[in-house]
C-alpha positions in Angstrom: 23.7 30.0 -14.3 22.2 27.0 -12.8 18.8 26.4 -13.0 16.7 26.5 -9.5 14.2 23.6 -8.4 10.1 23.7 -7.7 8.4 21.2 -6.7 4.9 21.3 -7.5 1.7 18.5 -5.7 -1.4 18.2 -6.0 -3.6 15.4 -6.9 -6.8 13.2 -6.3 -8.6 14.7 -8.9 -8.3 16.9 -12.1 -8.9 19.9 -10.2 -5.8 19.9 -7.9 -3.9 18.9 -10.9 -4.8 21.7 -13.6 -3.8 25.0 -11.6 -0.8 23.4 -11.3 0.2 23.3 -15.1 -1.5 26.3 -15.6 1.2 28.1 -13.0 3.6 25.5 -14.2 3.6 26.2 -18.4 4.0 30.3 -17.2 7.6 29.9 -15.2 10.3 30.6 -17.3 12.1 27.2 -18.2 15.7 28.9 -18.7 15.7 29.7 -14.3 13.3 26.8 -13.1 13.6 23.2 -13.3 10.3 21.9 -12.4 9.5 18.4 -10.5 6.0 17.1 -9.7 5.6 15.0 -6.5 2.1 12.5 -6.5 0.5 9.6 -5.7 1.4 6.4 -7.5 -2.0 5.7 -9.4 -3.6 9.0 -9.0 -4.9 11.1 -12.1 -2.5 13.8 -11.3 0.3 11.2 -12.6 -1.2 10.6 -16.5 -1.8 14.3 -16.5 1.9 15.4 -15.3 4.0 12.5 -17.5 2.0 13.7 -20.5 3.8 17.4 -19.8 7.5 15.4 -19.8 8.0 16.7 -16.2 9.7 14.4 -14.2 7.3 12.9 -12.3 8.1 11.3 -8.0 5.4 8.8 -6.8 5.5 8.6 -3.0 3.1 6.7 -0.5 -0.1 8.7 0.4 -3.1 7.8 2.9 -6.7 8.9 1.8 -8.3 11.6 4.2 -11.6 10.5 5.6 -13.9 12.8 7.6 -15.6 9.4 9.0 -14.5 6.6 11.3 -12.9 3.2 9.0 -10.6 0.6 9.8 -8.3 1.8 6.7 -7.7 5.1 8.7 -5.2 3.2 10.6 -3.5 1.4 7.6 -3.8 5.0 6.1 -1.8 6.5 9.3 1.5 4.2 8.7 0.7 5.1 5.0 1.1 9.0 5.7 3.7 8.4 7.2 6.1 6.2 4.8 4.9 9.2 2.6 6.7 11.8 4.4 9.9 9.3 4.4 9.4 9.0 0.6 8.6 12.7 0.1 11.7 13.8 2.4 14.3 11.0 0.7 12.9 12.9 -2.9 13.1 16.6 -1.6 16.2 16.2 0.6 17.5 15.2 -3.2 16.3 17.7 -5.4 16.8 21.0 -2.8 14.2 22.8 -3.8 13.8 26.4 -3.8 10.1 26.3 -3.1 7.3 23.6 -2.8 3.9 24.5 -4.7 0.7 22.8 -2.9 -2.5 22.6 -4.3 -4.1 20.1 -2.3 -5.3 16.8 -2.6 -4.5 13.9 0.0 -1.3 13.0 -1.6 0.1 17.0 -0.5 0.0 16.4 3.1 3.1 14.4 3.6 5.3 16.4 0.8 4.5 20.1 3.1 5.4 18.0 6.1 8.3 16.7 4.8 9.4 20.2 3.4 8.9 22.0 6.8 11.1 19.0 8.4 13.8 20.3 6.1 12.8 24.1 6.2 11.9 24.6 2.8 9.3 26.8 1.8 5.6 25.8 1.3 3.0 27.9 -0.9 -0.5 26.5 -0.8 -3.8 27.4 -2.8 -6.7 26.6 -1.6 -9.4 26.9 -4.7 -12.6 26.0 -2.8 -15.4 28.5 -0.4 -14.0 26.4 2.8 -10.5 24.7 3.1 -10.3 21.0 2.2 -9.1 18.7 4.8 -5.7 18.1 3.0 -5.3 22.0 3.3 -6.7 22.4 7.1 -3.5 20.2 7.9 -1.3 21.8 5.0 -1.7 25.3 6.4 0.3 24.4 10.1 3.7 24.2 7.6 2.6 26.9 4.7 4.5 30.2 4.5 1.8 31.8 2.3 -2.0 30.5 1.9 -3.4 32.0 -1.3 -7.2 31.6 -2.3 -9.5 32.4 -5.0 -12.6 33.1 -3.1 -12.9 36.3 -0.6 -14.7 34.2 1.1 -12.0 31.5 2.0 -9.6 33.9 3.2 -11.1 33.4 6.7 -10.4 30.1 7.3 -6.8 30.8 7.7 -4.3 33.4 9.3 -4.2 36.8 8.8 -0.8 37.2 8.2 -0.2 34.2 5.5 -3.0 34.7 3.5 -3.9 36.1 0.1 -6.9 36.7 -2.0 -5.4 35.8 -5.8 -8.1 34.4 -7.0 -8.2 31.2 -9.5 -5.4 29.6 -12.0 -6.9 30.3 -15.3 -5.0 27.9 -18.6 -3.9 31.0 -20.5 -4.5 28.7 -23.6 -8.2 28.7 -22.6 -8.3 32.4 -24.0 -7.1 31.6 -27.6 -10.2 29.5 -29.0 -11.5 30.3 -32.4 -15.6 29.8 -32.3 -15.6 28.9 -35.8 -13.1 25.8 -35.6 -15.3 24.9 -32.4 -18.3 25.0 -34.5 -16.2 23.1 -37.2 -14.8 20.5 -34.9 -18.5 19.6 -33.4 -20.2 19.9 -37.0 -22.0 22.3 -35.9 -23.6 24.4 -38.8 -26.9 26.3 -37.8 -28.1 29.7 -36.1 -29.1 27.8 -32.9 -27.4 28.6 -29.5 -25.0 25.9 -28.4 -25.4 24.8 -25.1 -22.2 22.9 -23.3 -22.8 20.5 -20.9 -20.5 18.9 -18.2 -20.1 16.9 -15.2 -16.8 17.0 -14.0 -13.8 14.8 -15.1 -15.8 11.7 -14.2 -18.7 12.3 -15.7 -22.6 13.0 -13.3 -24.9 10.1 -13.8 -27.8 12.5 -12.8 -27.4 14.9 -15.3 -26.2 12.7 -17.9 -29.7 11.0 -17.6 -31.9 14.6 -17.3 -30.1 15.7 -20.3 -31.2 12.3 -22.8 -35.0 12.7 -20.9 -34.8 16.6 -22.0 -33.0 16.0 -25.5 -35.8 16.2 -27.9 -37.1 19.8 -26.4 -33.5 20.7 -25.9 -32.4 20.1 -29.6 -35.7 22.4 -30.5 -33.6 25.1 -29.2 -29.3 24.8 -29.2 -27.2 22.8 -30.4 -25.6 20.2 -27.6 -22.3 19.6 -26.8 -23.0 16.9 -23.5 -19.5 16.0 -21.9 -20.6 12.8 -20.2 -17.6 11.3 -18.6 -15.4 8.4 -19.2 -17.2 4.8 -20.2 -20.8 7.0 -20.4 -21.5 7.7 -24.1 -25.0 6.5 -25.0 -24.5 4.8 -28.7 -28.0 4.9 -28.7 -28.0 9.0 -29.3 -24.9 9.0 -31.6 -26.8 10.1 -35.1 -28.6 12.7 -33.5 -29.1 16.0 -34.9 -27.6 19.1 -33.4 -26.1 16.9 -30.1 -22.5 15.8 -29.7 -21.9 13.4 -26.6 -18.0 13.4 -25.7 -16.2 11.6 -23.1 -14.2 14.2 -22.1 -12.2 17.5 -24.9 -8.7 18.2 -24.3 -6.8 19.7 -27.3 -10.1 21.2 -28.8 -11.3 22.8 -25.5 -10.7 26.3 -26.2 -12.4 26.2 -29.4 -15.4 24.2 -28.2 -15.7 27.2 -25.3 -15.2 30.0 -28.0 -18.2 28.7 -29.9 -20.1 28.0 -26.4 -23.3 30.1 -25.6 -24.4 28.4 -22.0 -23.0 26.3 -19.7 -24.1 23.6 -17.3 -22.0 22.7 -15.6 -20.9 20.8 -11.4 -19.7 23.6 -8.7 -15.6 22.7 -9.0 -14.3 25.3 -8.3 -11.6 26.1 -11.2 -14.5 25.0 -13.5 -16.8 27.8 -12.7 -13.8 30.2 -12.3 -12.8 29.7 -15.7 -16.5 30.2 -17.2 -16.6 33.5 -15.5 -13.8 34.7 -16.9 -14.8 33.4 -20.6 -18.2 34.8 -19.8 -20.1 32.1 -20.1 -23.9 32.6 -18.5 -23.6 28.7 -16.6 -26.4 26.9 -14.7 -24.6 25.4 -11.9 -25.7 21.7 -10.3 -23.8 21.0 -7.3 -22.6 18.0 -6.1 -24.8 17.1 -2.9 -23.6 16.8 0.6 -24.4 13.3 0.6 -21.7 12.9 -2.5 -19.6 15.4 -1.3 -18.1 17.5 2.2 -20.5 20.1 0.6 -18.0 22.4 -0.8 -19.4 22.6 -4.7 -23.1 23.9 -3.1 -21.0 26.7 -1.1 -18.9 27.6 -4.5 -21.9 27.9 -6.2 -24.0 29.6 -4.0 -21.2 32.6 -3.6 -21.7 32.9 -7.5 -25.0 33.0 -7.5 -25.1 35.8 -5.1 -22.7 37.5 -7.4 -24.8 37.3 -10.5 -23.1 35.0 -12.2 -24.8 31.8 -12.6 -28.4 30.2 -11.5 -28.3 27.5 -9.0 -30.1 24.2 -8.7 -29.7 21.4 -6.5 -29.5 18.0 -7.5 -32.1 16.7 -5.4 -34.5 18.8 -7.0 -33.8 18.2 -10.4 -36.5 16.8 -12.6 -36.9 17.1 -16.4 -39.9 19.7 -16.0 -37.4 21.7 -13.7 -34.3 21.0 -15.9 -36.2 22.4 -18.6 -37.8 25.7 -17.3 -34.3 26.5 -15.2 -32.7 26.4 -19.2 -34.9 29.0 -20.5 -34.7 31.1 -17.8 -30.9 30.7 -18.0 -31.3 31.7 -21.2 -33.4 35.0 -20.2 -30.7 36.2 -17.7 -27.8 35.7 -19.8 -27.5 39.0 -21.2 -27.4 40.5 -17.6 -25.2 37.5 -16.3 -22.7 38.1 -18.8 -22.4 42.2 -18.2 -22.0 41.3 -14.5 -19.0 38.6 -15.5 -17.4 41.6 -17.2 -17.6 43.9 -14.7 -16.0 41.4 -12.1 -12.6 42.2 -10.6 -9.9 41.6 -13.3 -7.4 39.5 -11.6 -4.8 37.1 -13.0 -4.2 34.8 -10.4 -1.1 33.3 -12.5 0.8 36.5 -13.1 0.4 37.1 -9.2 1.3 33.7 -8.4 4.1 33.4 -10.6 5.7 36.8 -9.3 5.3 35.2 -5.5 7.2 32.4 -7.1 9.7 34.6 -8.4 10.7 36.4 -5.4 11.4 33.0 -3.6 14.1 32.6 -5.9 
């Protein structure tokens, strides 16, 4: 029995790219033979090469919600990406393309509707992202993680799933996190990160706070490629990291808190580890605003405090970790009693009856 082909894209950042392995490491090898399609340089092709996947570079613009001279290069770039994307679909005949958005998706769902092959898209934000306003015109189903979300798009394609969560997130052992981070005292640890890139903001309120922070937990601060502080590197009870992969699970078993940006899978898979998390947002001056609307629907929720970049001081930082720290224990018995869904087993059974 021949195999049948997915093609999964997403990229731009980490968070396009990790829903898609999560769905991608579920699908049963023996029926599916799985192809990523991405930018040439984007992050989404050192993530997918690592995995062995066989990995299709195509030409891809970069959506901008202002006015530049490179959105008209970016136009003929668009388009020589739906020429590359349909010469590499138009090849492979796939059963199904997977979308998670990301600028590099738009020509690869416009190439497969050109060559009526179905689309699936997921859309992990409160409010669509651009690349998935246009995506949705050629999607047959529009799934979401937020309620909330599901009104930006038809009726009749859309579903509420929820978010990806790496199965393998759900297997760490607190002690070998503990272990890993030479951790060995009664004190709390507190996880700290910024996003795949790192947040110059918080990296800085977190070194101003240290001293009275390290009175309290124990301080794993994942500060971002290129922005460890050698400076802080003998310090008690406070392990600065560029970035975990492999030990990730363990260093979440053993986690206590969480500080962490508004992405969106981030957060979703904190609830569902039940981690109490203080969330800082990106601002709308960094951003189109979408992490301060993620955040804000869970902080209506009960699941996490809130606070806004702009108003974070070290006095503020401070205060907003104790009190953190006095709502946990109500945070974390909301978390549990949060709908139970699991977004992959969902998706991958929408997958399945495509085949």
């Amino acid at each position: 029995m021949s195999k049948q082909v997915i093609v999964f894209t997403g990229g731009g950042t980490a968070g396009h790219v990790t829903p898609n392995i999560a769905i991608m490491k579920e699908l049963d090898s023996e029926k599916w033979d799985i192809h990523y399609v991405g930018s040439h340089n984007g992050i989404e092709k050192e993530l997918i090469t690592k995995l062995n996947i066989p990995y299709h570079a195509i030409s891809s613009g970069k959506l901008r919600r202002y006015v530049d001279m490179e959105n008209v290069k970016d136009v003929f770039r668009v388009a020589k990406g739906v020429g590359d994307a349909r010469r590499v679909l138009k090849k492979l005949k796939p059963s199904l393309v997977f979308s998670k958005g990301g600028f590099v998706t738009v020509p690869v769902v416009m190439a497969a509707k050109s060559l009526n092959i179905p689309v699936f898209i997921h859309e992990s934000d409160l409010t669509p992202g651009l690349a998935n306003k246009i995506a949705q015109k050629f999607a047959t189903k529009i799934f979401t993680s937020f309620d909330e979300a599901a009104n930006y798009f038809p009726k009749e394609k859309v579903q509420v799933v929820g978010s990806p969560i790496r199965k393998e997130l759900f297997s760490g052992s607190a002690a070998n996190g503990e272990s890993w981070l030479r951790f060995y005292d009664k004190r709390p640890i507190l996880t700290i990160m910024g996003g795949s890139l790192g947040a110059r903001r918080i990296n800085e309120i977190v070194r101003e706070s240290l001293p009275e922070l390290q009175k309290k937990f124990q301080i794993v601060h994942l500060c971002g490629k290129g922005n460890v502080d050698t400076s802080l590197e003998k310090e008690s009870g406070y392990r600065q990291l560029e970035y975990v992969n492999e030990q990730l699970p363990d260093v979440l078993a053993a986690t206590d808190y969480v500080i962490t940006r508004g992405g969106s899978n981030a957060i979703f898979e904190f609830l569902a580890l039940h981690k109490p998390m203080m969330i800082i947002p990106l601002s709308k001056a960094q951003s189109r605003g979408d992490q301060i609307l993620n955040a804000q629907s869970f902080k209506k929720k009960g699941y996490c405090m809130v606070v806004e970049e702009e108003q974070l001081t070290k006095e503020v930082f401070l205060r907003e970790v104790n009190e953190l720290q006095q709502q946990a224990s109500t945070m974390k018995r909301t978390m549990r009693e949060a709908t139970k869904t699991d977004a992959i087993s969902i998706l991958v059974n929408e997958i399945e009856k495509m085949s």
